[in-house]
GUVOFI-880382 format. One record per residue (C-alpha): residue in one letter; x, y, z. Coordinates in steps of 0.02 Angstrom, whole numbers, plus 32768, in hexadecimal, padded with zeros to 4 digits. Each point is the difference from the previous one (the first is absolute). Example, Ala and Ser with C-alpha at 12.3 -4.5 7.8 and 13.67 -1.06 7.14 Angstrom:
# GUVOFI-880382
A82677F1F8186;S804580AC7FDF;
This chain:
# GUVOFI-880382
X8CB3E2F14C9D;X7F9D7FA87F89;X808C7F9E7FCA;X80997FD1804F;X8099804C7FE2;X80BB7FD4801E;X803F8095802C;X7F72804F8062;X8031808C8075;X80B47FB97FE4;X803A80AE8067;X7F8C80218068;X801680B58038;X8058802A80A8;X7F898070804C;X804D80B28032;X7FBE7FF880A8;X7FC07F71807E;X7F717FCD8074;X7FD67F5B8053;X7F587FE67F6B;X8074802F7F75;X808D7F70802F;X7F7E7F898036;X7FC480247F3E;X809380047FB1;X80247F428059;X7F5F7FC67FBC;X801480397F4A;X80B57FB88006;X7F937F3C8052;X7F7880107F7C;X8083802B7F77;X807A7F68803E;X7F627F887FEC;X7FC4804D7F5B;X80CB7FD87FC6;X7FF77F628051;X7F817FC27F88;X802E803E7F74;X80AD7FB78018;X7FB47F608016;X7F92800E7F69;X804480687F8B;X80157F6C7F78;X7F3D7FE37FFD;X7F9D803E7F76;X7F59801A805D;X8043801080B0;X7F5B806B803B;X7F947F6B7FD1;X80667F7F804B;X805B8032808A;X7FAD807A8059;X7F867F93805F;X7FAC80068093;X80037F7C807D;X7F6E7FCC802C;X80127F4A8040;X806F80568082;X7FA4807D8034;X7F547F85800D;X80677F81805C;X803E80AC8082;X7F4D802C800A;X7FBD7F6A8026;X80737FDC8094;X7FC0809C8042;X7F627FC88018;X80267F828070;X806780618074;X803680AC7FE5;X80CA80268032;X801D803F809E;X804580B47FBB;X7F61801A7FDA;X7FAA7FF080C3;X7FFA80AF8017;X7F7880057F7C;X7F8D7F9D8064;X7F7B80937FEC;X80007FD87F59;X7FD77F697FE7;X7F72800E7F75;X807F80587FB0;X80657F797FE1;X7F867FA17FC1;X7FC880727F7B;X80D480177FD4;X80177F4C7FED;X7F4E7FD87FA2;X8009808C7F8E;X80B27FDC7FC6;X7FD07F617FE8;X7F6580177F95;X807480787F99;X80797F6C7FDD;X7F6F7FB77FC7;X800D7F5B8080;X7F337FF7800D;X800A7F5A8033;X8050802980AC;X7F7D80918020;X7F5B7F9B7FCE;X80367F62805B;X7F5A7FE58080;X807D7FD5808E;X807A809A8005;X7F58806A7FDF;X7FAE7FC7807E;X80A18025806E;X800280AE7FBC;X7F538039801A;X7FE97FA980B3;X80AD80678036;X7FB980A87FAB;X7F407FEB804B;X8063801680C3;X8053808D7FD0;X7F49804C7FCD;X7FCD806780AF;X7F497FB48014;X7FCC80B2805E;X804D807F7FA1;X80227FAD7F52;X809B800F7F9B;X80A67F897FF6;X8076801B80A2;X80B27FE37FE3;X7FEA7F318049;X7F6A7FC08065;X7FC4805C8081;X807680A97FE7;X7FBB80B17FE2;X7F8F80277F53;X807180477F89;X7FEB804F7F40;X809F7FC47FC3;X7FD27F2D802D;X7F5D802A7FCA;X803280237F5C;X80797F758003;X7F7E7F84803D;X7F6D80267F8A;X808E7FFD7F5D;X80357F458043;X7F557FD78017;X7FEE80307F51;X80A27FB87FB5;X7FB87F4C8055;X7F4380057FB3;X7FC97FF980C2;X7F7980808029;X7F737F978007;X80857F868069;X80138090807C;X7F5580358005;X803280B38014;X7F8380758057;X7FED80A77F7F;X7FAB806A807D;X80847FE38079;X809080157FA0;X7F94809E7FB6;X7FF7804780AD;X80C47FD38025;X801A805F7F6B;X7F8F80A6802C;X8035800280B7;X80C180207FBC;X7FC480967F90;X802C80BA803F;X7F6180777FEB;X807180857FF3;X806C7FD77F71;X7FA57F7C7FAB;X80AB7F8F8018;X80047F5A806B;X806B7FCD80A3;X806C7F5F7FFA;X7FA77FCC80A7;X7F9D8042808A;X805280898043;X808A7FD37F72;X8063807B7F8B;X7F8A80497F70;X80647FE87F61;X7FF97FED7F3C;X80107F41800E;X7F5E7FEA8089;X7F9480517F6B;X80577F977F69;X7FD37F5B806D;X7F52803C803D;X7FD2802F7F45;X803E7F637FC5;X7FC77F908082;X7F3680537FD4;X801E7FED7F58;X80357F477FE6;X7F6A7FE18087;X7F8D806E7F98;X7FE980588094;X802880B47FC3;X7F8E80708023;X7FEC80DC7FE8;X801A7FF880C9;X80A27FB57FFF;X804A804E7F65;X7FD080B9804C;X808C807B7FED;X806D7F787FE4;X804480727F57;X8007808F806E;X806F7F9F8080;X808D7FB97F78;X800E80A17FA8;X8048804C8090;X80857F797FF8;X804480347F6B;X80AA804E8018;X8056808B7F8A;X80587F8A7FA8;X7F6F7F9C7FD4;X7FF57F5A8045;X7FAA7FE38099;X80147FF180CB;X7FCE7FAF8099;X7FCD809D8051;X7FFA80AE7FBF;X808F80597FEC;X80707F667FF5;X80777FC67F79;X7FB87FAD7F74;X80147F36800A;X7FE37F6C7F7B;X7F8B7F978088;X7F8A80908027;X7FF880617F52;X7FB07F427FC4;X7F9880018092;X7FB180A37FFA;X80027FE17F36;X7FAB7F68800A;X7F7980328082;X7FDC80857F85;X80087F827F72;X7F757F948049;X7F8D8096801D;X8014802F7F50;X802180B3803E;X80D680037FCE;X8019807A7F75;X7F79807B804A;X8061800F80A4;X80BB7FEC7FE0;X8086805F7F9A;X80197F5B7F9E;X8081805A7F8A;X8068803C8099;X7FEE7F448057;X802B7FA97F5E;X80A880727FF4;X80257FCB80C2;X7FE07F507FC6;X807F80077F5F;X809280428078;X7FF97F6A8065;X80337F767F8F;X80BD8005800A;X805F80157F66;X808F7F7F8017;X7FB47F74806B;X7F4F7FFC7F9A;X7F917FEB80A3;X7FAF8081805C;X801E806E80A1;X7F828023807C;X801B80AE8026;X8080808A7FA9;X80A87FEB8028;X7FF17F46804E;X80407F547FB6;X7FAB7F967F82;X7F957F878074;X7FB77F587FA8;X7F48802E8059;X7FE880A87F98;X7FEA7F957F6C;X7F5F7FE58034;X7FE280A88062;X803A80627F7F;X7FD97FA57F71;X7F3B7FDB800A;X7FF080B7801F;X802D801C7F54;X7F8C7F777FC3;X7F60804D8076;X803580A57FC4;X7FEB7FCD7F3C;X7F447FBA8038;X7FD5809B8063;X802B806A7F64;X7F8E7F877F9D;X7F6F80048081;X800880B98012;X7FEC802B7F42;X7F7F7F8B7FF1;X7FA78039808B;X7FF180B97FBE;X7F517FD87FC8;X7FD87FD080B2;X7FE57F6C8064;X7F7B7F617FCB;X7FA57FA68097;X80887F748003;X808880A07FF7;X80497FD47F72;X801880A17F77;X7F597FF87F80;X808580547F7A;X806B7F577FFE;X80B37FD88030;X807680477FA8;X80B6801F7FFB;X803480AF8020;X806280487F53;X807E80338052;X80287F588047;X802D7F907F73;X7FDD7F2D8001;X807D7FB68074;X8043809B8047;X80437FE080BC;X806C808E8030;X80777F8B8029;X80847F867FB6;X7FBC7F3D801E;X80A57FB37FCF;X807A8061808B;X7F7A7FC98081;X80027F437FDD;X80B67FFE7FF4;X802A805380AC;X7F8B7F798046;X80297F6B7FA5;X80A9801A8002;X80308055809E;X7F807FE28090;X7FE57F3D7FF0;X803D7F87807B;X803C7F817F76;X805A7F87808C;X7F638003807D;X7F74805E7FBA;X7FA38087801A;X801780C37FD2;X80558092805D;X800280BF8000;X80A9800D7FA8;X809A7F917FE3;X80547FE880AD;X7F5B7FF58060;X7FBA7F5C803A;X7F507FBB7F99;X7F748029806B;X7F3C7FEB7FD1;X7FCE80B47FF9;X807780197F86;X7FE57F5E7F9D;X7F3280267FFD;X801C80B97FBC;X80897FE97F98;X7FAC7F697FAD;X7F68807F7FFC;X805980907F91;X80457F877F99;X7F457FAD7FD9;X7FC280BA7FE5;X809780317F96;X7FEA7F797F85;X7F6580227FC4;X7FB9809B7FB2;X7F3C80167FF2;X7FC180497F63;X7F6D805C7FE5;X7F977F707FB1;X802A7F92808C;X80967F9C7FAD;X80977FFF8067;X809F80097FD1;X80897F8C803C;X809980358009;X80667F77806F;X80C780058010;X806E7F5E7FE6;X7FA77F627FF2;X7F3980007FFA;X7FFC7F538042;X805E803780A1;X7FEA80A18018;X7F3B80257FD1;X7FAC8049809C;X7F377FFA8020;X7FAD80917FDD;X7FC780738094;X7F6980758028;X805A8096801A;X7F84804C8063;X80277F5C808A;X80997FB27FE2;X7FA57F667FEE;X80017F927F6A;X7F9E80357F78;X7F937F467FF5;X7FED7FFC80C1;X7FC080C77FF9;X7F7C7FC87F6C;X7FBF7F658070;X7FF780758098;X7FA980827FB7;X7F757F7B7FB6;X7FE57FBB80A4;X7FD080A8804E;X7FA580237F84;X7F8E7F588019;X7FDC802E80A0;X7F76806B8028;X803980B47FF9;X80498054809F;X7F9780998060;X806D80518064;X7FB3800480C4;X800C80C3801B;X7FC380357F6C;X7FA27F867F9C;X809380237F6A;X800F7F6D7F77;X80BD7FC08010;X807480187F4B;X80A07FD57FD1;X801C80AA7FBE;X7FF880667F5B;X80987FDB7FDA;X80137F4F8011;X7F5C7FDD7FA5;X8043806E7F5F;X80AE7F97800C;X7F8F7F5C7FF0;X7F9E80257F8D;X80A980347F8B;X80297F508013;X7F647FBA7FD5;X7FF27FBC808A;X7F39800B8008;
């Protein structure tokens, strides 16, 4: 689906037998398909109708985002645990639409970081879902990557240790994995959000990355991908999680069948509608743009980091042999077709009357799926190179529909990760309290810097 054609599954095949997923996907082809016709119909007689008229819309989608900040719809109330959630949704989207202005104004940060300090539990540490409610991995995550996106650590004068001990309090000595709570569920996403939360505090440490490889290996399914508990079916959310995790620790290609997850990953962009599914067999979803698709870009680094690591490991764990690109993995190389991605997005999941982006035509635009879908696209358009250079490679017009770059590892803007990073590393380096342990960001994080030259 690189380019558009007329007569694109003109007779689309009447299936032999039926079940309630094959109609519902047969119905969603036949939307996506009527939309894809739509335009064309309506711009057939342009010469360069890519770079025109496929355009995002990003005045509406700032003007929808920054109603919700001053009063959330009511549809959404039953999300009142999740509160710093919301924040980081409707922040992040808007740093990827590039509307800095709004973000770094001193009044609405100041709003931001005095609302995200009482969700902070000032005996146990870590983000609750609003003020006083229960410590919880997920908000924590969510509150620490706003923090971030607004410049406001040294606003919100967060206490390391504690957050440290919120962190090590959550992790299960017996599987090396971390519970979403006290006395929560232990799942792949409470050790993506613990390992990320240490590592953009550069509070990572031996004693809370323990067995941590051990633990996500055993969510890898047959297929591939990975699960939210053992023995589960494979799902787009948790095979970036326990990826990721991995990813940060620098420890990805030594503990994963990477060939066998990168074929799971393949399968799930959808061959008609150009987005991605979340798990086999489901519909395209708008969020697995992101989910999916920086997978495949942490996947390409871990490859790099793991060949240039075969010499072994200097003190600031980056490989002493050099990054390098794998030969098997030529410059630009993805896995996965940029265009189809950008054009399921652009031009069936945006809310061109009020703003916003959904999950698929016929949903309503919500702020999950505006933050992740925004996300994928940002990660899709650009390709890193082994030099450093990246690679654009934006659908329709640049002026519209150029994303900011994101730290994959995050999901936080790439400029906002850089400036984070530096003022953690100004401070005076983090012991851990139990065990005396200097806190990283992580092997792998450090190698992915320094490939951008960051240093």
């Amino acid at each position: 689906m690189g380019e558009f054609s007329n007569d694109a599954r003109d007779d689309l095949p009447t299936p032999s037998s039926s079940s309630v997923s094959m109609r519902e996907q047969r119905e969603t082809e036949e939307t996506v398909l009527g939309l894809f016709r739509e335009f064309l119909a309506e711009h057939s007689g342009m010469k360069d109708y890519k770079d025109e008229a496929i355009r995002l819309h990003r005045e509406k989608h700032i003007d929808w985002l920054h109603k919700a900040i001053y009063g959330i719809p009511r549809q959404f109330s039953g999300l009142d645990a999740s509160r710093p959630w919301f924040v980081f949704w409707i922040c992040h989207a808007l740093e990827l639409l590039r509307d800095d202005n709004f973000i770094e104004d001193p009044e609405f940060r100041k709003r931001m970081v005095t609302f995200l300090t009482q969700c902070i539990c000032p005996r146990h540490g870590g983000f609750g879902g609003g003020p006083k409610q229960l410590s919880h991995m997920a908000t924590t995550y969510a509150g620490v990557a706003a923090l971030c996106i607004g410049e406001s650590f040294a606003a919100a004068n967060l206490d390391r240790e504690l957050m440290y001990r919120f962190l090590l309090a959550r992790k299960d000595p017996k599987t090396g994995g971390f519970s979403m709570h006290a006395d929560g569920e232990l799942d792949i996403r409470g050790t993506y959000c613990a390992i990320a939360v240490a590592s953009m505090l550069q509070i990572l440490t031996p004693e809370l990355a323990e067995r941590v490889d051990e633990y996500v290996l055993s969510h890898q399914s047959w297929d591939g991908g990975l699960s939210g508990e053992p023995g589960l079916e494979a799902h787009g959310g948790y095979s970036y999680c326990g990826f990721a995790a991995l990813a940060i620790l620098g420890c990805a290609v030594d503990t994963l069948d990477v060939e066998r997850l990168l074929h799971w990953l393949c399968h799930r962009q959808m061959s008609l509608e150009g987005g991605y599914q979340g798990r086999t067999n489901k519909l395209v979803d708008s969020c697995y743009s992101f989910w999916q698709g920086a997978t495949f870009a942490l996947v390409r680094h871990a490859y790099e980091f793991a060949q240039a690591s075969e010499g072994g490991l200097s003190e600031d764990g980056v490989g002493e042999v050099g990054l390098r690109v794998l030969p098997d993995v030529p410059k630009g190389h993805s896995w996965t077709q940029p265009e189809p991605l950008q054009m399921y997005v652009f031009l069936a999941c945006q809310d061109e009357e009020r703003g916003g982006l959904r999950d698929k035509p016929g949903k309503r635009p919500d702020f999950y799926h505006t933050c992740y879908s925004l996300s994928g696209v940002s990660v899709n358009q650009s390709v890193v190179q082994a030099d450093g250079r990246v690679v654009r490679n934006v659908v329709g017009n640049p002026e519209t529909n150029d994303l900011q770059q994101i730290d994959p590892f995050y999901n936080v803007g790439l400029p906002k990760s850089q400036r984070m990073r530096e003022f953690f590393a100004g401070l005076p380096p983090f012991r851990s309290p139990t065990r005396g342990e200097v806190g990283q960001e992580g092997a792998g994080v450090v190698a992915w810097r320094k490939r951008f030259r960051f240093q």
